[in-house]
N, C-alpha and C positions, 0 to 999 in steps of 0.2 A: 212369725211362728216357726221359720226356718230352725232346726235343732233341735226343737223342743220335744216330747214323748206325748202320746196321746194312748189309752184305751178303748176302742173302738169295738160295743156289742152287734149284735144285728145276723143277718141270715145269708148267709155263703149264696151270691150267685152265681159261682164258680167258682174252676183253680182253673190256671193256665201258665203252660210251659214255653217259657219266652226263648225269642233264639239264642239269649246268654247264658242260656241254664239254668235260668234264674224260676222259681215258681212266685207265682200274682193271685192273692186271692180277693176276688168283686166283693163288698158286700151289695146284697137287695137295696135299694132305692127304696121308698114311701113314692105312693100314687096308685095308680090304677085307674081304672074306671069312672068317672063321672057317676055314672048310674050303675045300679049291681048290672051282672052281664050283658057290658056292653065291651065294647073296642074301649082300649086305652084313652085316654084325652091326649094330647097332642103335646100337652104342660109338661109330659112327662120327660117328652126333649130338653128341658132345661134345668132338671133334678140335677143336683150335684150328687155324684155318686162318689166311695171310699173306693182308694185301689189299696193294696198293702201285697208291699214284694217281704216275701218271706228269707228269712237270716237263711245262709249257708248253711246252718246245724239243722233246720227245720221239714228238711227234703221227704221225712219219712211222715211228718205228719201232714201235708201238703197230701199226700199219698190217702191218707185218711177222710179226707173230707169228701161231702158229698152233698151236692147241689140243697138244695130247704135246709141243710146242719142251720143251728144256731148256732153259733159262734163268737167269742173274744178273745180278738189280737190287742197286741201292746206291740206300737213302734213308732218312730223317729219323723216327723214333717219333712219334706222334702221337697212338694212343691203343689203346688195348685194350677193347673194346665183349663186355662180359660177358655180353650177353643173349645173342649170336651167334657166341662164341667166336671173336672173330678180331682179330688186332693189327694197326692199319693204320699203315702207313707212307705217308710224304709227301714232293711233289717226288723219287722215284725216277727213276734213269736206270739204263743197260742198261751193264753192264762188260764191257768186250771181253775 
């Protein structure tokens, strides 16, 4: 998958400002609850979660977002980090 471009919809679990300057934005996991309001299930530990480091140009919209936004990024594979179940994507931009 290395290289290849992905589309990625879904709901901003954040932005975050890495110590290279760089801005990251989460999307939302699927899961929750077991049962309506209760505590999470436990399963949720092993959800693979999108990370997507946003392109150098995208600093102002990174600025924009806000936690529940729905959201789609366009960008580059980069690596799937096993320990933390998450596939990070790279140079991301926001598709109107």
């Amino acid at each position: 998958y290395k290289g290849r471009q992905y589309t990625v919809k879904g709901t901003n679990a954040g932005v975050s400002d890495g110590k290279s300057g760089k801005y990251y934005v989460t999307f939302e996991g699927g899961g929750g609850s077991l049962l309506p309001g209760l505590v999470e299930s436990d399963r949720r530990l092993f959800d693979t979660r999108v990370r997507c480091a946003l392109a150098p140009n995208q600093k102002a919209y990174a600025l924009t977002l806000r936690a529940n936004d729905r959201i789609q990024l366009t960008g580059t594979f980069d690596e799937y980090n096993q320990t933390d179940f998450v596939v990070e994507l790279k140079d991301c931009v926001g598709v109107k």
